[in-house]
C-alpha positions in Angstrom: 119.0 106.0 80.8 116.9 102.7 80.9 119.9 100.7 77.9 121.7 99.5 80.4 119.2 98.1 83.1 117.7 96.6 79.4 120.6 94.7 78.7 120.9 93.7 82.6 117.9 92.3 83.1 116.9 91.0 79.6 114.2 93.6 78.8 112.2 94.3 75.8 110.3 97.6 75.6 106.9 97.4 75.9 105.5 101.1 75.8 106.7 104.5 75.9 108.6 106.1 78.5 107.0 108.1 81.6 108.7 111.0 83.3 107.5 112.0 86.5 109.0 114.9 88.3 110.6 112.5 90.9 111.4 109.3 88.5 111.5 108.1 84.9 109.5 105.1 84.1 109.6 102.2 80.9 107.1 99.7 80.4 108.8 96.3 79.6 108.5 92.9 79.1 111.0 90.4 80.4 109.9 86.7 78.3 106.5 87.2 78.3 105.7 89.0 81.7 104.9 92.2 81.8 106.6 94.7 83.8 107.4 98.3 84.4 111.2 99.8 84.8 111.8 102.6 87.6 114.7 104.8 87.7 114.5 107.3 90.9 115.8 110.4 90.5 115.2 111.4 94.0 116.3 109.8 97.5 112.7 109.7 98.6 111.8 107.3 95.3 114.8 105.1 96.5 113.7 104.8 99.7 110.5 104.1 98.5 111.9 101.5 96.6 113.1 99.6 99.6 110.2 99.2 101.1 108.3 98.3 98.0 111.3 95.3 97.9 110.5 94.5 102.3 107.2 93.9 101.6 107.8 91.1 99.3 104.6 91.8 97.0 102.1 91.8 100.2 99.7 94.8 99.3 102.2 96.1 96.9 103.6 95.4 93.5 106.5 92.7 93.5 110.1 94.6 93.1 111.6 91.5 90.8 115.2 93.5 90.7 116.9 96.4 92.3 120.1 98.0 91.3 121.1 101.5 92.3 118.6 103.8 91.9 116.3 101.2 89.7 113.9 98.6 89.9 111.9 96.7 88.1 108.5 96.1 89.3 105.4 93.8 88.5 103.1 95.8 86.3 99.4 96.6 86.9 97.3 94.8 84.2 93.9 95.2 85.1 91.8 97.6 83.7 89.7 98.6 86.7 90.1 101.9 89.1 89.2 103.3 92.1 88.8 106.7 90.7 86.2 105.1 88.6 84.7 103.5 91.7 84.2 106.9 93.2 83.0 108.4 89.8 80.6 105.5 89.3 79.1 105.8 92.9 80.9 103.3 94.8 83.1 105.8 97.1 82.3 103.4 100.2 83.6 100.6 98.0 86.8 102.2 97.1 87.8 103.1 100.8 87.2 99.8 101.3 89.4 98.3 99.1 91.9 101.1 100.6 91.6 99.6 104.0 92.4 96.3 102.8 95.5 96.8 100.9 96.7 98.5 103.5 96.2 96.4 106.1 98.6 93.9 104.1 100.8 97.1 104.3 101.1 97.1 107.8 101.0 93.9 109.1 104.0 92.8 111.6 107.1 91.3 109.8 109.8 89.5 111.2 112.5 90.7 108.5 114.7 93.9 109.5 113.2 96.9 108.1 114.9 99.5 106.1 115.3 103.0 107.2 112.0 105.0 106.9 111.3 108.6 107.7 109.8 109.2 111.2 106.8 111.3 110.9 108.3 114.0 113.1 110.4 114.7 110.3 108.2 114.4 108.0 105.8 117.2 109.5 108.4 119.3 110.4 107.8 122.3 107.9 103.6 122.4 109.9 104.5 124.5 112.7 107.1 127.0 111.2 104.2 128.1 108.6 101.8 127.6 111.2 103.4 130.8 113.2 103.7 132.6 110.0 100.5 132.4 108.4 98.1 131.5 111.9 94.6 130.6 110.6 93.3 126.9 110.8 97.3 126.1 110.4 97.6 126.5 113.8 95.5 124.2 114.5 96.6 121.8 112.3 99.9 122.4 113.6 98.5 121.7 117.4 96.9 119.0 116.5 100.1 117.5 114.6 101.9 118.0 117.6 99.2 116.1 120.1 99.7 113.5 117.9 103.0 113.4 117.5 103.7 113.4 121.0 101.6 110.4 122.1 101.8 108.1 119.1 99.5 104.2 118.8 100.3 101.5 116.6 103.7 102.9 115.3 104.7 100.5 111.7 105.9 101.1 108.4 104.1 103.6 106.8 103.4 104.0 102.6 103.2 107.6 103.4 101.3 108.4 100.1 98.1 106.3 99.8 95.3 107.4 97.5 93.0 106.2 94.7 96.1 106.6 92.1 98.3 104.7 94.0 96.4 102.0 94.4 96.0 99.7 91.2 94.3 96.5 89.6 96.6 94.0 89.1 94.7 91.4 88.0 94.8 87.8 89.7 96.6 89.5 92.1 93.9 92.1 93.1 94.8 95.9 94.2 98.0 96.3 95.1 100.0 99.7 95.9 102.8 101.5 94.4 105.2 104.5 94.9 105.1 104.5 98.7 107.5 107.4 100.3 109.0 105.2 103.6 107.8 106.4 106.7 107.3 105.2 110.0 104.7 106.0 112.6 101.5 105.9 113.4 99.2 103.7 111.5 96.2 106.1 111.3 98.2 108.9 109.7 98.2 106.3 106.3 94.6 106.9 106.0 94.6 110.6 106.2 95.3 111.2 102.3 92.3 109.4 101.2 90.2 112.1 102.5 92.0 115.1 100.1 91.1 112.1 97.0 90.8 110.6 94.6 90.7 114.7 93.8 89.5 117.6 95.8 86.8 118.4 94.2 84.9 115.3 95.5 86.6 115.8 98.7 84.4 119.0 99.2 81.0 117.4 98.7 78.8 118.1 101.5 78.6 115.1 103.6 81.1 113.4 102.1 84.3 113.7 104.4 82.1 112.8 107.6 80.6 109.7 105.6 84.4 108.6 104.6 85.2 109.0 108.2 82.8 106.3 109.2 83.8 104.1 106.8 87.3 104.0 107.1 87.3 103.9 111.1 85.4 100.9 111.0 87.1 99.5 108.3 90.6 100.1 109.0 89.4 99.6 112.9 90.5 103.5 114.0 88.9 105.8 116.6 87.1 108.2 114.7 88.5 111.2 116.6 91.8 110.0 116.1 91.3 109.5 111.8 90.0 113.1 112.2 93.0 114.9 113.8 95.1 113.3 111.5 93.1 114.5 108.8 93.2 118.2 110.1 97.1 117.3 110.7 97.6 116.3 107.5 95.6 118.4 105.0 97.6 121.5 107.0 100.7 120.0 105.8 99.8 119.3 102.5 98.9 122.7 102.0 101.8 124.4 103.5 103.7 122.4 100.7 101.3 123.4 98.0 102.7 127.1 99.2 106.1 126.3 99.1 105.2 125.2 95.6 104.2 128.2 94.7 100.3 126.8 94.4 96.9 127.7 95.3 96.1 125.2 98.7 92.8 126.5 99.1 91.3 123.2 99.3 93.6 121.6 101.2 92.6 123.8 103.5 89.2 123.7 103.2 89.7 119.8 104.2 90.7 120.9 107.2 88.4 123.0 108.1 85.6 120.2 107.5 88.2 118.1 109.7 88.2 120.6 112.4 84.0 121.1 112.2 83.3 117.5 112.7 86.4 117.5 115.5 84.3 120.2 117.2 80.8 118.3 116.7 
């Protein structure tokens, strides 16, 4: 699988493969720079790609070459994480560090965008499982739909942005990785970080209204808005857990602190 984009590119293993379920990964070096080779094996990892190549290594890794369904991508070399800033204490810190990368995310660009996934779309399985199953879906679902309806500050959108997809780099500070190419409102990229960096620290008590402050003033979002995408959010993530034959529990149980500090 990676031979030929090896030969192509002038690449010298550097580690051992990584398979994810949507990609298969090599680290490499080409001269002495290190770097990691991505093959996608699914449309949403190419589309990802693109992006990761429009932003031209602002907030994200560098794409140095694209061909097909692979790239080859600067490679994080710092040893520091922001699950390790949360485990340490420093939760405020890491959101921080959150709202700054992606603010280089979405600032304006002048050069044409590639095709990203409108959020409509992207929420489009909410409201179907929201009739079936009722429940705090439904509000999610409502809420989803408010949104939806009457978006702010549409851009380019990672779509996935959490402490694992954020990572040292080095000189070049925190940069993201593995965005899924969406377009919409700002606010919903900031949703996510409130089901991470896992859901166990998600649940501690305070914690979600704490993280609301904090990334409302530092991402410069109405805290009413951060929360109903939130409660949006968390009820589609667990309506896919479901279709993936897993327990979304705490998904939902994200949303229902959502919907309590909504209701405060």
């Amino acid at each position: 699988m990676f031979d030929s984009y090896l030969k192509l590119w002038s690449l010298t293993p550097d580690g051992n493969p990584i398979e994810t379920h949507s990609s298969r990964l090599l680290p490499v070096r080409r001269g002495d720079a290190p770097a990691m080779l991505k093959i996608a094996l699914h449309a949403e990892e190419e589309r990802g790609a693109y992006l990761m190549d429009w932003w031209q290594g602002q907030g994200a890794a560098h794409v140095f070459e694209r061909e097909g369904n692979a790239i080859l991508l600067e490679r994080a070399v710092g040893e520091a994480s922001l699950q390790q800033f949360v485990a340490q204490g420093d939760d405020d810190q890491a959101s921080r560090i959150i709202c700054e990368v992606a603010a280089l995310l979405h600032a304006p660009q002048t050069a044409p965008h590639p095709e990203c996934v409108p959020l409509e779309i992207w929420f489009r399985d909410l409201e179907p499982a929201a009739r079936h199953h009722g429940g705090i879906l439904s509000h999610c679902s409502s809420t989803a739909s408010e949104l939806l309806a009457y978006p702010q500050d549409i851009t380019l959108l990672h779509g996935d942005i959490h402490h694992a997809n954020i990572l040292d780099f080095g000189v070049r500070g925190w940069l993201t990785i593995d965005p899924k190419g969406l377009i919409g409102e700002r606010g919903f990229d900031f949703a996510n970080l409130f089901c991470n960096p896992d859901l166990e620290t998600a649940l501690v008590p305070g914690r979600l209204a704490r993280q609301v402050e904090i990334v409302a003033e530092a991402a410069q979002l109405e805290r009413r808005r951060l929360l109903q995408w939130i409660l949006a959010w968390s009820g589609l993530s667990a309506v896919w857990m479901v279709q993936d034959g897993m327990n979304a529990t705490q998904q939902l149980a994200v949303a229902e602190l959502a919907a309590a500090e909504l209701a405060r």
